[in-house]
N, C-alpha and C positions, 0 to 999 in steps of 0.2 A: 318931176324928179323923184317923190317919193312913190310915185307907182312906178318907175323904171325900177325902182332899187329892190321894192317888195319883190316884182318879177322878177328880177336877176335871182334874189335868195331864193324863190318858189322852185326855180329850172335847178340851180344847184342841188336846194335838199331831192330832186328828182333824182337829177344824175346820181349821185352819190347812194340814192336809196337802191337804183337799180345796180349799178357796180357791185355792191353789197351784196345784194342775191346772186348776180353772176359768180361771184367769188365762192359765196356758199353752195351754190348748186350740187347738193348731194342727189340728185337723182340719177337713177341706173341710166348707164349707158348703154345698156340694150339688154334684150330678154335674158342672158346667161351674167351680169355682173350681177357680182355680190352673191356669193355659191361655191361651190367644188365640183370638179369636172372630174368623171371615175372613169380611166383608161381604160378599157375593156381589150384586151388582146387580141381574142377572137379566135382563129383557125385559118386554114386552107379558104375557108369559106368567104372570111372579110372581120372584122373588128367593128369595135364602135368605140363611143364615148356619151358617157350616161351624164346629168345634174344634177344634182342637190341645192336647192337654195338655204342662201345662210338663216334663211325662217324655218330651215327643217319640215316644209312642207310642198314648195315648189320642188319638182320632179318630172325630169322628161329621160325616159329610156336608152333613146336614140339622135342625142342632138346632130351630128351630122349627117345622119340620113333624114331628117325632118328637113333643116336645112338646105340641105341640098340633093335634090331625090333625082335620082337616075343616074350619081356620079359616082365614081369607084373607088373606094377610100381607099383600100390596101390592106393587104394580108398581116396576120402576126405582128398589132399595134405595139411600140415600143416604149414612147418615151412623147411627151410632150413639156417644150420649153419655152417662155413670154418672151417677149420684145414688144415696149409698147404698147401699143393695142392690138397686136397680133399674136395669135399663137402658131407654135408650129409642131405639129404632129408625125410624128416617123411611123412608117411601118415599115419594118425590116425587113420583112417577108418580101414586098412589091419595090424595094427601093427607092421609095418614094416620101418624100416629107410635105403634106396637104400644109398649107399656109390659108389661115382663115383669120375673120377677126376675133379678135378673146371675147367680144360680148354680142357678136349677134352670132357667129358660128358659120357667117357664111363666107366660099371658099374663096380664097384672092389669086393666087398661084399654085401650083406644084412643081418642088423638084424633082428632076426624075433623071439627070447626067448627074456621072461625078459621085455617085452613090454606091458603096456594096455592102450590103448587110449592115444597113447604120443602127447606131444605137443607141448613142445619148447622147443629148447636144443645150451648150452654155451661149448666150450672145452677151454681144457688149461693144459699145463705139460700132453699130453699123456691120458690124460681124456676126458670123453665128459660127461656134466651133465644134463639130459632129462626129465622134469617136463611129470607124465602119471598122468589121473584123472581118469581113474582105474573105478570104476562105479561110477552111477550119481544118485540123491538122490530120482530124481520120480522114476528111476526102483527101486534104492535099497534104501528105505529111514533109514533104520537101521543105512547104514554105510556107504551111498555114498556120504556124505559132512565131511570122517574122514578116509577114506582109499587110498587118493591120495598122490604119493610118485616121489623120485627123483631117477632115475636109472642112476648107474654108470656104465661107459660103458670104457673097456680097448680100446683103440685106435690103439693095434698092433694087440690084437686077435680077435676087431669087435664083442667081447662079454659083455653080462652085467654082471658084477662081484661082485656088490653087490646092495645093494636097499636103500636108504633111506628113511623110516618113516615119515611123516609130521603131521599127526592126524589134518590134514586140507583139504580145496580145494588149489589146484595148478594149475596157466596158465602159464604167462608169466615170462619167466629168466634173469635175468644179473649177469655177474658176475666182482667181485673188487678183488684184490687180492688174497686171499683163502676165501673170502664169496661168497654163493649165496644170491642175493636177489629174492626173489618169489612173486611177487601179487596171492592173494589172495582175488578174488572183489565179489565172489558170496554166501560167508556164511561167512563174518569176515569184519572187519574195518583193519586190521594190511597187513604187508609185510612180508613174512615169513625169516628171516636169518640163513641160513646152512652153518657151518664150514666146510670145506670139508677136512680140516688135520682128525679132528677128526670125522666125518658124522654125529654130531648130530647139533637139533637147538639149534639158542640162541635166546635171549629174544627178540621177534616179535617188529617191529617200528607202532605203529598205527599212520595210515594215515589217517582215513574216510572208507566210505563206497566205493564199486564201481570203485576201482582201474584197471584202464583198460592199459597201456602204460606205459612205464619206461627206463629212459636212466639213464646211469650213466656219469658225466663231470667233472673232476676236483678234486674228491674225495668229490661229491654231488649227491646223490641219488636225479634226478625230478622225480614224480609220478604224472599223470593225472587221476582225481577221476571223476564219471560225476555220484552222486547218482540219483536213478531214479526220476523224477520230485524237483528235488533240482538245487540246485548253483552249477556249475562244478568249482576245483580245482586245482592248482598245488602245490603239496606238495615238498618245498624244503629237503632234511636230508643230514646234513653235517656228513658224516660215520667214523670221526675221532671220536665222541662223541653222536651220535644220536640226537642231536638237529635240531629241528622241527619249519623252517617258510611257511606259507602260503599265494599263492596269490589264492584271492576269487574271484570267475570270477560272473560277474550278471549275474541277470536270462536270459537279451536278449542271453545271449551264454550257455546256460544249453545243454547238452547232449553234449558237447564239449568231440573229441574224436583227436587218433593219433598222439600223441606229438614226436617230431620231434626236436634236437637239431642240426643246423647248422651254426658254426660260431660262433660269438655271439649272435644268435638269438632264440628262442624257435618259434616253427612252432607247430599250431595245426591245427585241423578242425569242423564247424558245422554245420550240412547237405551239400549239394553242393559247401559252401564256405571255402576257404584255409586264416586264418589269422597267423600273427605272432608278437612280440612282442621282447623287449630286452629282452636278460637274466637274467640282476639284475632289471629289472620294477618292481615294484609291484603292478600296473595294467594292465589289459590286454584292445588291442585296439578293439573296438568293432567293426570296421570296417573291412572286409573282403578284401585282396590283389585282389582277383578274385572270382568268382563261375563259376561252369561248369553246362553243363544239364545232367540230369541223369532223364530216365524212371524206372528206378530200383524200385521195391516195397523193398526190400531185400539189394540193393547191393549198395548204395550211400559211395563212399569212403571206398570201400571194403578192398583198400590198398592205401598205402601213403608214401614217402618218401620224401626226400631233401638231394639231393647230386651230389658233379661237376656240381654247381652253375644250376641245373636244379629240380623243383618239379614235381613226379609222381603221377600220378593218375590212382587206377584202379577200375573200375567199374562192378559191379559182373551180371549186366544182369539180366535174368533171371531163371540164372544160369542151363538152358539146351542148350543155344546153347551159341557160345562164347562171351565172353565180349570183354572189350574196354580196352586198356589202351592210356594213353596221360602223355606227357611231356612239360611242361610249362617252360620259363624264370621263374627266382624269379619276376619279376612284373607281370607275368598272362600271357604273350602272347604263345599260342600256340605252341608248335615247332613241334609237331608228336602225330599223331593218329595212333592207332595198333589195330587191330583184333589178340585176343592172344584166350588164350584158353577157359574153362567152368569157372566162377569164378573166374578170378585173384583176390589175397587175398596179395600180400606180393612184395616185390623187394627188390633181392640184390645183391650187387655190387663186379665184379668180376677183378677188377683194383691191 
């Protein structure tokens, strides 16, 4: 009896010990967790997508050409958004969105219907929702600033299942609950908002012109407006109600791009220089954290992020041969220079 009992406790404190490491199991999920993956745009030629590991010393060039060799990524890389343990990579160029896993890289599907010139895309509940601008108004000036739409994409079968209408232009996405919000910066002042219960819009938030960048914080839509030779902005919109405050940035920081919410702080950029500012300010500091050097004609702050208390910079070159990326402290110093691919355009974070 008293050896039944000893071994019954023995098996328990087993069970229990092993449950406990399962639980904890912080080990990588494959060669690319725990890192930053740097969008490389590309050309005519094909794209890529470069790593960083979060040890700032793991580095590979070309992860899906390593990955997966003899397959055909796609032209002019756009935008890459998570699901899961998947990601999903657009190239606008090819029409195509590669579907791989987020930590080993290698490929699962491609979509290749139901695509025209996609470009940035949100998922959520088994959806993926993929802003396409479809044609552009110098080729097609009829209809090419009223035929850009949002394509719904099933997320088991990797196909697009249905289309949404915008009778606008479409770039960039975020999405709150069951809205999209859509900028809209190159024929309109407004933000576009799409129910996605029902797939149609509702009544647009005008912002200004020039809507370039958009995070959502809080149940607060910021928008970054930088109208051409004007005042750059950030439009607050509290999305309980649609009310609408502005901070007016001066003209020293006009063309003010890449906003950036980290912490409490908003992050933006104007040419070579990276500033930021508090969240509730209602002026912006006109003084620059840092500037870097860019020979770029083209590619000054090509990409931009702030995140794990580090800011990225990528530099688009001269977008034939590969560009630069760098990694700063928040106070400016240095931490890592990278030779990634043709264009880096984007980083995102695979933690």
């Amino acid at each position: 009896m008293k050896l039944t009992r000893v071994l019954f406790v023995a098996l328990s404190i087993a069970f229990l010990s092993s449950c406990t490491n399962d639980d904890n199991d912080n080990s990588p999920k494959g060669s690319y967790d725990n890192g930053v993956f740097v969008l490389n745009e590309g050309n005519s030629s094909g794209g890529s997508v470069s790593f960083l590991g979060d040890d700032m010393v793991t580095f590979k060039q070309d992860v899906y050409g390593s990955e997966n060799p003899g397959d055909v990524f796609g032209k002019y890389m756009q935008n890459i958004f998570f699901d899961g343990d998947k990601a999903y990579i657009i190239a606008g160029g090819s029409n195509v969105i590669n579907v791989v896993n987020r930590y080993t890289f290698k490929l699962i599907a491609k979509i290749e219907t139901g695509l025209i010139t996609p470009r940035y895309g949100v998922a959520r509940n088994g959806k993926a929702y993929v802003t396409n601008a479809n044609t552009y108004s110098y080729a097609n000036p009829a209809t090419g600033n009223t035929d850009d739409f949002v394509a719904v994409i099933d997320l088991v079968t990797n196909k697009v299942e249905s289309k949404i209408n915008l009778n606008a232009t479409a770039n960039r996405i975020v999405m709150d609950g069951d809205k999209l919000y859509i900028s809209e910066p190159y024929d309109s002042e407004k933000v576009l908002v799409v129910n996605t219960v029902t797939k149609t819009l509702e009544t647009p938030i005008n912002v200004g012109s020039s809507a370039n960048t958009m995070e959502v914080k809080n149940g607060i839509l910021y928008v970054l407006a930088s109208p051409y030779g004007g005042a750059s902005k950030i439009i607050k919109v509290k999305l309980s109600d649609k009310s609408v405050t502005e901070v007016l940035f001066p003209l020293a920081l006009k063309d003010a791009g890449n906003l950036d919410i980290y912490g409490s702080k908003i992050y933006f950029t104007k040419g070579t220089g990276v500033y930021n500012m508090d969240i509730t300010a209602t002026q912006p500091v006109e003084t620059p954290i840092f500037k870097y050097t860019s020979t770029s004609q083209y590619g000054v702050m090509y990409g931009f992020a702030v995140e794990n208390d580090k800011i990225y910079i990528a530099d688009g070159g001269d977008f034939a041969s590969n560009g630069k990326a760098y990694v700063y402290s928040l106070t400016g110093t240095l931490q890592k220079e990278l030779a990634v691919g043709v264009g880096p355009n984007g980083f995102y974070f695979n933690d």
